[in-house]
C-alpha positions as CSV (number, residue, x, y, z in Angstrom):
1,X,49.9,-170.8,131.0
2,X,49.5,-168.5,133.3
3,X,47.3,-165.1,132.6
4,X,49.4,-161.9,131.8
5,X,50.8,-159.6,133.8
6,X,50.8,-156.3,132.2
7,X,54.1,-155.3,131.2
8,X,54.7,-151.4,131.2
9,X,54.0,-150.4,127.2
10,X,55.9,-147.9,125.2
11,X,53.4,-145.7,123.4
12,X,53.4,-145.8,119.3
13,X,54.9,-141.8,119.7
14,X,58.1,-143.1,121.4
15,X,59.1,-145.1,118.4
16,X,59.0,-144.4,114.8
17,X,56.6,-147.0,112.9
18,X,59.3,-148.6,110.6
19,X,61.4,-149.1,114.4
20,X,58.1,-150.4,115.8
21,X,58.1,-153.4,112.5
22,X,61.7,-153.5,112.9
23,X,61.6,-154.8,116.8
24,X,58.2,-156.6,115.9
25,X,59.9,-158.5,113.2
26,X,63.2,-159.2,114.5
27,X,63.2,-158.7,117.9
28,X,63.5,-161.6,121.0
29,X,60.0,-163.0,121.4
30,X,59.4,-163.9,125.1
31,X,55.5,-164.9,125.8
32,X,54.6,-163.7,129.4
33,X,51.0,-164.4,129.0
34,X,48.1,-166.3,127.6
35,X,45.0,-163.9,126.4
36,X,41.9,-166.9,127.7
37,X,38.8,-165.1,126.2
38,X,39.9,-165.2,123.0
39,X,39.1,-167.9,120.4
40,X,42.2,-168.9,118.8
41,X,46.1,-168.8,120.7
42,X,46.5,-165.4,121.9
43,X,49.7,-164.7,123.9
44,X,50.8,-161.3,125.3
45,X,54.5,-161.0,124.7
46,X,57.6,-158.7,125.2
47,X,59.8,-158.5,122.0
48,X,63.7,-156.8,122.5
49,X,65.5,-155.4,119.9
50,X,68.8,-153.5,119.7
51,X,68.0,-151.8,123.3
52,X,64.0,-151.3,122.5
53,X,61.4,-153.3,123.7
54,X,57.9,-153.3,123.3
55,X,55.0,-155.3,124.2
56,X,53.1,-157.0,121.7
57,X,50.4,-159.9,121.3
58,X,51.5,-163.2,119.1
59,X,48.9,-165.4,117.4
60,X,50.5,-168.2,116.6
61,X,48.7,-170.2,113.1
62,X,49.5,-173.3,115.1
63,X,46.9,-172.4,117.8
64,X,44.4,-171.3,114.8
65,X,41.2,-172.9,114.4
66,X,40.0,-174.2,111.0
67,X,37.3,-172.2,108.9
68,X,35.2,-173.9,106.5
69,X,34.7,-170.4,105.0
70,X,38.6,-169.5,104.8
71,X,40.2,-173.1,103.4
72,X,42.6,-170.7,102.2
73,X,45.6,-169.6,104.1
74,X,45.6,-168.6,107.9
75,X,44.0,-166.1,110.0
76,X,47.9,-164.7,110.7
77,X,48.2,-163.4,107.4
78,X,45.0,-162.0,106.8
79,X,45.9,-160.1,109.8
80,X,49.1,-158.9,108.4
81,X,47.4,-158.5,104.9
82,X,44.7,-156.1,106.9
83,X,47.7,-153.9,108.3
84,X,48.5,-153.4,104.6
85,X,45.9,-152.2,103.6
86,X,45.0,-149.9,106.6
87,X,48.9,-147.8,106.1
88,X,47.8,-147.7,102.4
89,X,44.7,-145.7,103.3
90,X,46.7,-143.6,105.4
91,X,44.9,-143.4,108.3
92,X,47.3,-146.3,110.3
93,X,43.8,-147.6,112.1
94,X,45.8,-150.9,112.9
95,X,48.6,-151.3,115.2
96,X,52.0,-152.4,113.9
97,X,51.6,-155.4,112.6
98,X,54.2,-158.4,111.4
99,X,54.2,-162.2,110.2
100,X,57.2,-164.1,111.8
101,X,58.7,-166.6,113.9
102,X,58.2,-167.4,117.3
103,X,58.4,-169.7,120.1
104,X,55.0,-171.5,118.8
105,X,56.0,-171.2,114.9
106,X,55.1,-168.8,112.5
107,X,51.9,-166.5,113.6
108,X,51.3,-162.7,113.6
109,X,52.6,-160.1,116.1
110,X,51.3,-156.7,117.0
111,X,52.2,-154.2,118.9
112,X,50.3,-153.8,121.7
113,X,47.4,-151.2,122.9
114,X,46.9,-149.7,126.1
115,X,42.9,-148.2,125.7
116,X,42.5,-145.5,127.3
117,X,40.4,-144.9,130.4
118,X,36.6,-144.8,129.6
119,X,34.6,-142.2,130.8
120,X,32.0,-143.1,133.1
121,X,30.2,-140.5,133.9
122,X,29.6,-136.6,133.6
123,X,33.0,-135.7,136.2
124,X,35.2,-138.1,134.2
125,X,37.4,-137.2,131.9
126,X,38.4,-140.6,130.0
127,X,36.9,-141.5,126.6
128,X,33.5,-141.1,125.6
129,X,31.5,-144.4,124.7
130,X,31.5,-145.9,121.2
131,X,28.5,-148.1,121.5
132,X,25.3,-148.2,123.7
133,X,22.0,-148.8,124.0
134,X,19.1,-146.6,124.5
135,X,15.5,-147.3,125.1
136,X,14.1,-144.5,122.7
137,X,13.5,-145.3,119.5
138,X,15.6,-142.7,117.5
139,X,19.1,-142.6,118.0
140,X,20.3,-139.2,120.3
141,X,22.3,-136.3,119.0
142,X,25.8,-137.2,118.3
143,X,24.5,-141.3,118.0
144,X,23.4,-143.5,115.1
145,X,21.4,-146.2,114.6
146,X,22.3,-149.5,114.5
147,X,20.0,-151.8,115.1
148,X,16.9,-153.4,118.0
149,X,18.5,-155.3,120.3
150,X,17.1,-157.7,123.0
151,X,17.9,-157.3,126.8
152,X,16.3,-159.7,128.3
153,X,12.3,-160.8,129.4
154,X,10.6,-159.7,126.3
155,X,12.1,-156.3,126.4
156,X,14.2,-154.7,123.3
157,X,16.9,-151.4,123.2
158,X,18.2,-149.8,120.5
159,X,21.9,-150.4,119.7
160,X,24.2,-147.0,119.0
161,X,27.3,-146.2,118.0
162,X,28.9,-142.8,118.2
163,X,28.6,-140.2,115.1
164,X,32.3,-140.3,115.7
165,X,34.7,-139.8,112.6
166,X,37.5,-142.3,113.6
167,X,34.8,-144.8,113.2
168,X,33.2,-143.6,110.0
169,X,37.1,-144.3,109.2
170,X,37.1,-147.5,110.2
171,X,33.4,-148.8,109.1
172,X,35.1,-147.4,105.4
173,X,38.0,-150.0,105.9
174,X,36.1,-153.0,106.9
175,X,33.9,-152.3,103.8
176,X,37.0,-152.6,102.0
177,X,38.8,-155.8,103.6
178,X,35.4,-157.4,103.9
179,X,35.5,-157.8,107.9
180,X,33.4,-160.6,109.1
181,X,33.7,-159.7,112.4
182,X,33.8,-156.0,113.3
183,X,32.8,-156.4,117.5
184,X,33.1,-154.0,119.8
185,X,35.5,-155.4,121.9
186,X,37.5,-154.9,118.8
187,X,37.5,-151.3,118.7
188,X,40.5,-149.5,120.8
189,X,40.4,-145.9,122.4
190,X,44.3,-144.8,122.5
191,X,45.7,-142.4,124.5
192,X,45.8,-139.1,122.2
193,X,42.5,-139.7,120.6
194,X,43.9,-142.7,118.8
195,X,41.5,-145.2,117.6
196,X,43.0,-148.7,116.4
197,X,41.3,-151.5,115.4
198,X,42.2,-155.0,116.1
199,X,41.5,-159.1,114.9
200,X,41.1,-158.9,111.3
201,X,41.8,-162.4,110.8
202,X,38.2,-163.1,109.5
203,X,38.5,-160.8,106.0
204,X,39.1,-160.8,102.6
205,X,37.0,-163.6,101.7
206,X,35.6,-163.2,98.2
207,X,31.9,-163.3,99.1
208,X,29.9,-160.1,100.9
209,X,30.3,-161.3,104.3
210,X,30.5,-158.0,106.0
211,X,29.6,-157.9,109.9
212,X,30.0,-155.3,111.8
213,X,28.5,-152.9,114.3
214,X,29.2,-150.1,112.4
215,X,26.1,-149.9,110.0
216,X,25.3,-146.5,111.3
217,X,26.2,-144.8,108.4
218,X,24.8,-147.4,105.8
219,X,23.6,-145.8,102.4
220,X,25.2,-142.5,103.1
221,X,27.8,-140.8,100.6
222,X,31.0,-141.3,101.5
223,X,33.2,-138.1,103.3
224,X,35.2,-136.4,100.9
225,X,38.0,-138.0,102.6
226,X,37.4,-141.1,102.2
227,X,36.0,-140.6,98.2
228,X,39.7,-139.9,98.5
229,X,41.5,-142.6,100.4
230,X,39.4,-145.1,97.7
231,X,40.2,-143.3,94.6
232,X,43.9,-143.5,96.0
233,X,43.8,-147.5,96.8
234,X,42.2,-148.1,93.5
235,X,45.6,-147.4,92.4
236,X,47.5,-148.8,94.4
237,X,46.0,-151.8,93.9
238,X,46.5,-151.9,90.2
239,X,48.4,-155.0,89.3
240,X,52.7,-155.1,89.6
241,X,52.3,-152.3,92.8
242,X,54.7,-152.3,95.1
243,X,51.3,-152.7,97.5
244,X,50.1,-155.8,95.4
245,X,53.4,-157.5,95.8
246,X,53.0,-157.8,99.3
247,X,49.6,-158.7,99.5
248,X,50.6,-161.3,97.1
249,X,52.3,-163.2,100.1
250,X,49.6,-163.5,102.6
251,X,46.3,-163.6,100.8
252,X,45.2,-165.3,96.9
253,X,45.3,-164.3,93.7
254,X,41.4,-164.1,93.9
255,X,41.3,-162.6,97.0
256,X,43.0,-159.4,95.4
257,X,40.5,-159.3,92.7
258,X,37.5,-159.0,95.1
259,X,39.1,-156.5,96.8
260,X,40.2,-154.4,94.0
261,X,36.6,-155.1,93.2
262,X,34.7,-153.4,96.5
263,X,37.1,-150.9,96.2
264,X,35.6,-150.1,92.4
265,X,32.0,-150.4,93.8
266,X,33.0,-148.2,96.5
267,X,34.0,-145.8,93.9
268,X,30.6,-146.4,91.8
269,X,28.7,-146.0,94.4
270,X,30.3,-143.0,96.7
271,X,28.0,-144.4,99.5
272,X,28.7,-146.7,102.8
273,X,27.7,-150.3,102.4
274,X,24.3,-151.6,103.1
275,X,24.1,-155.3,104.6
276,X,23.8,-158.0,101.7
277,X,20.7,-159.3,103.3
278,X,22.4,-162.8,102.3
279,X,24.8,-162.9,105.7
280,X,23.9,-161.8,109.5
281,X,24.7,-158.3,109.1
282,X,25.8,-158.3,112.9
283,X,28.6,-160.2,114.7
284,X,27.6,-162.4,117.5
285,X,28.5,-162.2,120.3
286,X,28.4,-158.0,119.2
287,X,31.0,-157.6,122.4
């Protein structure tokens, strides 16, 4: 198949969210594209609905591969299952996301991102940098810590991430769907100051494997926002929810009780999660 060619994308402020599922959900699926770097089946897609299109990326749970670690359900519905949770903390830090039909069978369908421009260097005027590495030994102003990092003959950089609130957010949310796999590559500038994250098919598994490179803010109290956002998924994660109901459909019953469970330890604790020390506490490759 051949690679994609970049079909024009409307932004998520042309079209109301419940529109956006609507044409995700029901629309004409027609792949244009394969995404090769990726794993698993990616395929970049246009999806028509009523006089709307949109472009969107299909993962179909035919072109999954098995997990040892995950014998339970498919990647797909995790996905879908992490787009739940993410519009219940009110912060919409995923991109639409549905489970439906398509020409490859059932899989999951997102609307797609456009990242904005990166800035690279002091006369541009795209997006700052998320992650880098330094040589110093303390993190810069505006930069935490994430961890040493080797480079090559012997030689080892620290790796950064930006004192950045959209990605306080975000390290908050994958502490709460236990992300397994929280790259860089993973982590979406938007036009507007957006911030999405994307592939959340490795979460929700009942043990502590969180991975991420977000550990910047590891041991510290929680914003008052997010002591917020918790305290408000708590409940809505109390058995018969409206919220539970749907989650009921794409991950297990046991799955639910860990999370309702690191969300209560979240609660406890009012700090960021600390690596388990049982799990690599960094994906690989971190990119």
């Amino acid at each position: 198949m051949p690679a994609p060619e970049r079909v024009p994308s409307r932004s998520l402020t042309d079209t109301e969210p419940v529109t956006v599922l609507t044409v995700l959900a029901e629309g004409r699926l027609t792949v244009r594209g394969q995404i090769r770097r990726a794993s698993n089946a990616v395929l970049y897609c246009t999806v028509a609905h009523e006089g709307e299109e949109v472009t969107c990326v299909y993962k179909p749970v035919a072109g999954e591969q098995p997990l040892w670690d995950f014998p339970d359900g498919t990647l797909a519905q995790r996905e879908v299952a992490a787009y739940e949770i993410s519009e219940a903390t009110g912060w919409g830090l995923i991109p639409p996301t549905v489970l439906r039909d398509g020409p490859y069978g059932e899989g999951m369908c997102q609307l797609w991102i456009e990242a904005a421009p990166r800035d690279d260097g002091p006369d541009e005027a795209g997006e700052p940098p998320l992650l880098a590495l330094v040589e110093d030994e303390e993190p810069g102003e505006g930069w935490k810590a994430v961890a040493l990092a080797q480079t090559g003959e012997g030689r080892t950089a620290l790796l950064v991430h930006a004192d950045d609130p959209r990605l306080r957010r975000l390290a908050v949310l994958d502490a709460v769907i236990n992300n397994g796999d929280r790259k860089g590559g993973h982590l979406l500038p938007a036009p507007g100051g957006r911030l999405y994250g994307i592939d959340h098919g490795v979460t929700f598994n009942t043990d502590d494997k969180l991975r991420t490179l977000l550990w910047g803010w590891a041991g510290e109290p929680l914003t008052a926002e997010a002591v917020a956002v918790v305290d408000r998924l708590g409940a809505e994660l109390a058995p018969g929810t409206s919220l539970v109901t749907r989650l009921g459909e794409l991950i297990t019953v046991v799955e639910i009780e860990a999370l309702r469970g690191r969300v209560e330890a979240l609660k406890a604790s009012g700090r960021h999660p600390e690596p388990s020390g049982e799990w690599p506490s960094i994906p690989w490759p971190p990119v």
